[in-house]
C-alpha positions as a printed NumPy array, in Angstrom:
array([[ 97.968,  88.414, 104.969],
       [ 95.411,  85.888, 103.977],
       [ 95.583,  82.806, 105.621],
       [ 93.907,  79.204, 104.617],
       [ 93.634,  76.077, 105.201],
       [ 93.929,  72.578, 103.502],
       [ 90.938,  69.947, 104.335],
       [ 93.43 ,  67.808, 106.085],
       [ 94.185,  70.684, 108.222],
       [ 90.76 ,  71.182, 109.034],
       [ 89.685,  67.28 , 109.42 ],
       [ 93.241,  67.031, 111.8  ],
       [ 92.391,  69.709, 113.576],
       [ 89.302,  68.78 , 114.851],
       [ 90.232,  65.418, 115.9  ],
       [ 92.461,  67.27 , 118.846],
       [ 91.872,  67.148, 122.326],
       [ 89.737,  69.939, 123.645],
       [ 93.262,  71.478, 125.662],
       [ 95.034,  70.966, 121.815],
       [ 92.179,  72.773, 120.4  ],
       [ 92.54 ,  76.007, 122.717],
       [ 95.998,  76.271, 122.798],
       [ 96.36 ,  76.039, 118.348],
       [ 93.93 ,  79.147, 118.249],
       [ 95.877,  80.901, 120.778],
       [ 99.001,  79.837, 118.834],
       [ 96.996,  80.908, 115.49 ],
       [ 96.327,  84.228, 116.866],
       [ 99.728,  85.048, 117.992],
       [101.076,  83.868, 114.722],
       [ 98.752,  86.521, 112.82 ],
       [100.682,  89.143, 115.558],
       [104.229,  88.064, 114.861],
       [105.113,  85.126, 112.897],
       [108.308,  85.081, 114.17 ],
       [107.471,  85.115, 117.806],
       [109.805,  83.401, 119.549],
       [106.965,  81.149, 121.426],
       [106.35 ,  79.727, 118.238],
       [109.937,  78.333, 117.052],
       [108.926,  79.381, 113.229],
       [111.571,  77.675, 111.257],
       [112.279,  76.336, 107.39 ],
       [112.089,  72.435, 107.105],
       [114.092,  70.285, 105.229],
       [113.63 ,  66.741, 103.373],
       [110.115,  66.081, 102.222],
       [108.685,  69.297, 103.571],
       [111.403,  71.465, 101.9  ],
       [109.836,  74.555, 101.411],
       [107.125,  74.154, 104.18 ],
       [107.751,  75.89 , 107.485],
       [107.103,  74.827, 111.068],
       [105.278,  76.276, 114.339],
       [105.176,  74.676, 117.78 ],
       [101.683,  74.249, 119.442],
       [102.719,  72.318, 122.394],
       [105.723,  70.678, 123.276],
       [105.265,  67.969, 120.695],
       [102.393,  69.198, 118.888],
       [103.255,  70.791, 115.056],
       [101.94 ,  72.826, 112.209],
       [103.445,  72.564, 108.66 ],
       [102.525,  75.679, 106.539],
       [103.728,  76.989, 103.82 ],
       [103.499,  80.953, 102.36 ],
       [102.68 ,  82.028,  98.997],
       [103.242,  85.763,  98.408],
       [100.461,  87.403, 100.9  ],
       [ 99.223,  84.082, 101.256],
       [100.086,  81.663, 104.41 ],
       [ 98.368,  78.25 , 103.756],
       [ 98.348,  75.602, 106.809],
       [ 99.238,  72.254, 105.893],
       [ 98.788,  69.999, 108.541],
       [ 98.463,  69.518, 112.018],
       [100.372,  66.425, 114.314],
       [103.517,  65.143, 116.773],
       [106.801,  65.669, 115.785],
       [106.973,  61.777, 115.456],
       [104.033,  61.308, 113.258],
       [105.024,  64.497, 110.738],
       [108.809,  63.945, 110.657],
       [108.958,  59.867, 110.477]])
């Protein structure tokens, strides 16, 4: 699996709290173990992320991604309120 990751992402990312910060790569490294972890509450989103998928960081924390044949490419990092308002 190759994984990437948009320049939002990355800028996003960055802008989290040191705490945020540990617990996305621990997240990050888990999801290259299982995707489908339970922990992570992987699921298909609907509206105008149809096609995108979600993983939990923290209790309101979120990742879009989507996958592209081998690929996974993350999207974008936020709340729950801020990504699905």
């Amino acid at each position: 699996m190759v994984v990437k990751y948009t320049k939002d992402f990355i800028k996003d990312s960055g802008k989290l709290k040191t705490g945020q910060q540990e617990k996305l790569k621990v997240r990050l490294h888990l999801f290259g173990q299982d995707q489908f972890n339970p922990v992570l509450n992987n699921h298909a989103l609907k509206g105008k992320y149809l096609g995108y998928r979600s993983i939990n960081v923290t209790g309101d924390l979120r990742v879009i991604f989507w996958k592209n044949n081998d690929e996974v490419i993350f999207a974008a990092i936020d709340s729950h309120s801020n990504l699905y308002s």
